[in-house]
C-alpha positions in Angstrom: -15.9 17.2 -6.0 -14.3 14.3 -7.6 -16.3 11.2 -8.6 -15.7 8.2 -6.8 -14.3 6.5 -10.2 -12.1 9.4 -10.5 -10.8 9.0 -7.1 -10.0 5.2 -7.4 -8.2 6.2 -10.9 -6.2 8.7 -9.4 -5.4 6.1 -6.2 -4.1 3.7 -8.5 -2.0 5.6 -10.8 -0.6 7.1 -7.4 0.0 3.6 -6.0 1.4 2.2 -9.4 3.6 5.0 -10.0 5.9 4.3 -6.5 7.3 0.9 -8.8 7.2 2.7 -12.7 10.0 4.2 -13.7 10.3 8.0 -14.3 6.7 7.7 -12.6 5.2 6.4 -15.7 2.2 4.3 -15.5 2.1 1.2 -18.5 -2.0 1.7 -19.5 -1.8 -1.8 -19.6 -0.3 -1.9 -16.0 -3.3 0.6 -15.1 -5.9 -1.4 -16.8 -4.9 -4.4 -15.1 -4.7 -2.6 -11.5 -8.3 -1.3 -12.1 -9.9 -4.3 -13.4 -11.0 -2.9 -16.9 -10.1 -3.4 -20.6 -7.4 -1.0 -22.0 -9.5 1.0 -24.0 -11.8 2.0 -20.9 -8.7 2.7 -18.9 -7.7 5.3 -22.0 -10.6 6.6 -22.4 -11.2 7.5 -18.2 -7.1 8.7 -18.9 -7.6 11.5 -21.8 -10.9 12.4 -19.7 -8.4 13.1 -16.6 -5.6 14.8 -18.7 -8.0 17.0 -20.1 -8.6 18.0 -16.4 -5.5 18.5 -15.7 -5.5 15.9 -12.8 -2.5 13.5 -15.4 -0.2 13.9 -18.0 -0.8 11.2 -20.4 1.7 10.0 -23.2 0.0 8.4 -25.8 2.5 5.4 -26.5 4.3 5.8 -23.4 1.8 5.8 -20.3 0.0 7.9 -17.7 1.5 10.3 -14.9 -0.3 12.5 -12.1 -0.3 16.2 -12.4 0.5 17.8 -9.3 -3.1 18.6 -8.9 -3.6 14.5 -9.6 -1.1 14.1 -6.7 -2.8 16.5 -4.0 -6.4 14.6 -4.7 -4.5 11.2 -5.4 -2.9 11.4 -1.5 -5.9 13.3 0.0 -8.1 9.7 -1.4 -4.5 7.3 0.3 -5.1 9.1 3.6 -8.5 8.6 3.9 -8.3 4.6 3.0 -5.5 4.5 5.7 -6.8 6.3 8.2 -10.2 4.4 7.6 -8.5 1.4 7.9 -6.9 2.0 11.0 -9.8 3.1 13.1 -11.7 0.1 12.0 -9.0 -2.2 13.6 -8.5 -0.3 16.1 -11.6 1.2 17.1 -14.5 -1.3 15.6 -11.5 -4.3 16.3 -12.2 -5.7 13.0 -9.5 -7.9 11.8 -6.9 -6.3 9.5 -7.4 -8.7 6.5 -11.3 -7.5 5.6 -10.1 -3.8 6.5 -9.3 -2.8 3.1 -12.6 -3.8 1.0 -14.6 -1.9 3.5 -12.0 0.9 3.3 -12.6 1.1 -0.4 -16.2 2.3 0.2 -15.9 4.2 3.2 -12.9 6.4 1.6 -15.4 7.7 -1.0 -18.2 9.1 1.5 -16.2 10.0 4.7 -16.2 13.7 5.2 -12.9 16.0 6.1 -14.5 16.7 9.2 -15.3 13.5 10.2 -11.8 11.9 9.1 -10.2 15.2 11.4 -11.7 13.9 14.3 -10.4 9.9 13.5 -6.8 11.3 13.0 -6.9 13.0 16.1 -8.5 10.0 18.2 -6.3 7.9 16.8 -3.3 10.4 17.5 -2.0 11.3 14.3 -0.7 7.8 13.5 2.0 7.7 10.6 1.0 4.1 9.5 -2.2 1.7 8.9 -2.4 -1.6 10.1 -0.5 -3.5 7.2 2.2 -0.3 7.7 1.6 1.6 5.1 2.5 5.4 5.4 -0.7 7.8 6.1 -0.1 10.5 4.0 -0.3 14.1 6.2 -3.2 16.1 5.6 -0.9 18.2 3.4 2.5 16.9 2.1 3.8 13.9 1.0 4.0 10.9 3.3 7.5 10.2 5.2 9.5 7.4 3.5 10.7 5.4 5.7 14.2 3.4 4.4 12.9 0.2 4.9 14.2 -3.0 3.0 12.9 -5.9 1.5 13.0 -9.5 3.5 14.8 -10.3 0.8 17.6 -8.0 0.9 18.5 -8.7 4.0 22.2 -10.8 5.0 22.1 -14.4 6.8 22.3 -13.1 10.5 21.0 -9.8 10.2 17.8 -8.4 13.0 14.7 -6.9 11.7 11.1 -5.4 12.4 8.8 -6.0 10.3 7.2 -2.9 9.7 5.5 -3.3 6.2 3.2 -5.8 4.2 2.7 -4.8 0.2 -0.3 -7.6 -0.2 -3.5 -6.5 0.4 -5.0 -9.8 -0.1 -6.6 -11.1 2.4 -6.0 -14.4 2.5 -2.4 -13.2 2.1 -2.6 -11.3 5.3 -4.2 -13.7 7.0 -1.6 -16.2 6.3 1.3 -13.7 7.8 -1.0 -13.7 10.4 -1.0 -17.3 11.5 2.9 -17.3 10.5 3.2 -14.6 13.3 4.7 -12.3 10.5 2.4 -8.9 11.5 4.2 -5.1 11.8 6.0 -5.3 14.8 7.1 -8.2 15.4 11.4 -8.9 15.2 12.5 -11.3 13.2 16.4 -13.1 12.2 17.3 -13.7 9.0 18.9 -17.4 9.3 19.2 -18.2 5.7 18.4 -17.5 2.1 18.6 -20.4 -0.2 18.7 -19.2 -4.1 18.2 -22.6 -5.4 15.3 -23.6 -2.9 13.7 -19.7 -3.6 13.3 -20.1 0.2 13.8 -17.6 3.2 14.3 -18.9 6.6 13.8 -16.6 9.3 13.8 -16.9 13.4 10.4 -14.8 14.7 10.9 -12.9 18.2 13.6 -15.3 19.0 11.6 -18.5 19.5 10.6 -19.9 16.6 11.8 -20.5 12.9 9.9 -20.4 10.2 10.7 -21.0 6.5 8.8 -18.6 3.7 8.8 -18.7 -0.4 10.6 -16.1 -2.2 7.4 -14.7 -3.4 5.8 -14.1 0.1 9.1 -12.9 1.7 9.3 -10.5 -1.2 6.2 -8.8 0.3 7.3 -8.1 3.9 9.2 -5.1 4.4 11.3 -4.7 7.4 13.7 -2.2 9.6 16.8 -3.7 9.7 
């Protein structure tokens, strides 16, 4: 079995690689994303390729093997599922979900997480509506868009948030911003970097670029 560190190496490279190009992971980026220097990032890297779990390019960056992949989503699916059942089930609130996830995704067994995925009927998304990977396969993509993409006057869902942060989350929280919930695009103002949005119809709220940037939605 893989170590935990191995596991949370593998996560990240997975989770980086949906936004590198050609699926190439900086070792800076990875470094960053893991909270160590570069050198210990290389060092855990070459241990991996020699594995087999990544391909790593010396001046380029870091990529899973499909091997990395299988144990990289096998590691996603357990945070997600994890995360889930403690909302739903324990009804802890969504923004202290992941840190607990984090440990919990190490020691949970197959058998165990079987028996969540099935109480929980074989949800396709965690709380912040990120796709559960199957227990094999990839996980469905769903074509969702950025806030920011969206025209003046167009209806949404939200369906996604990309911060984990929890004082992030919390905040889309009190702004009534959660998976879920429709929203109208009223106006985006380029020189303001400002998003103004109408939530279920009843009341209007007015977001930076930079959060609006992190809600996905389903146009």
């Amino acid at each position: 079995m893989a170590s935990s560190t191995v596991e949370d190496y593998l996560k990240r490279i997975y989770l980086e690689q949906q936004h590198a190009p050609q699926g190439l992971v900086a070792m800076g980026r990875l470094a960053s994303g893991m909270g160590v220097v570069p050198g210990t990032a290389t060092a855990m890297v070459k241990s991996l390729a020699e594995s087999g779990l990544v391909e790593y390019e010396p001046r380029g960056g870091v990529r899973l093997s499909k091997g990395g992949e299988r144990l990289a989503l096998s590691v996603v699916r357990r945070h997600r599922l994890v995360e889930l059942f403690l909302v739903r089930t324990l009804d802890m609130d969504w923004s202290e979900v992941h840190d607990e996830a984090e440990h919990l995704e190490h020691a949970i067994s197959d058998k165990v997480l079987a028996n969540i995925d099935k109480a929980l009927g074989y949800p396709q998304f965690d709380p912040h509506g990120d796709p559960i990977p199957p227990a094999t396969g990839r996980p469905v993509d769903p074509a969702w868009v950025n806030l920011l993409d969206c025209k003046p006057g167009q209806t949404a869902r939200v369906a996604r948030v990309l911060d984990q942060d929890a004082q992030f989350l919390q905040y889309i929280e009190r702004r009534g911003l959660k998976p879920g919930v429709a929203v109208r695009v009223e106006q985006i103002d380029l020189l303001a970097e400002a998003v103004t949005v109408w939530i279920d119809g009843s009341e209007v709220l007015t977001l930076g670029m930079t959060a609006a940037g992190k809600i996905l939605v389903e146009v």
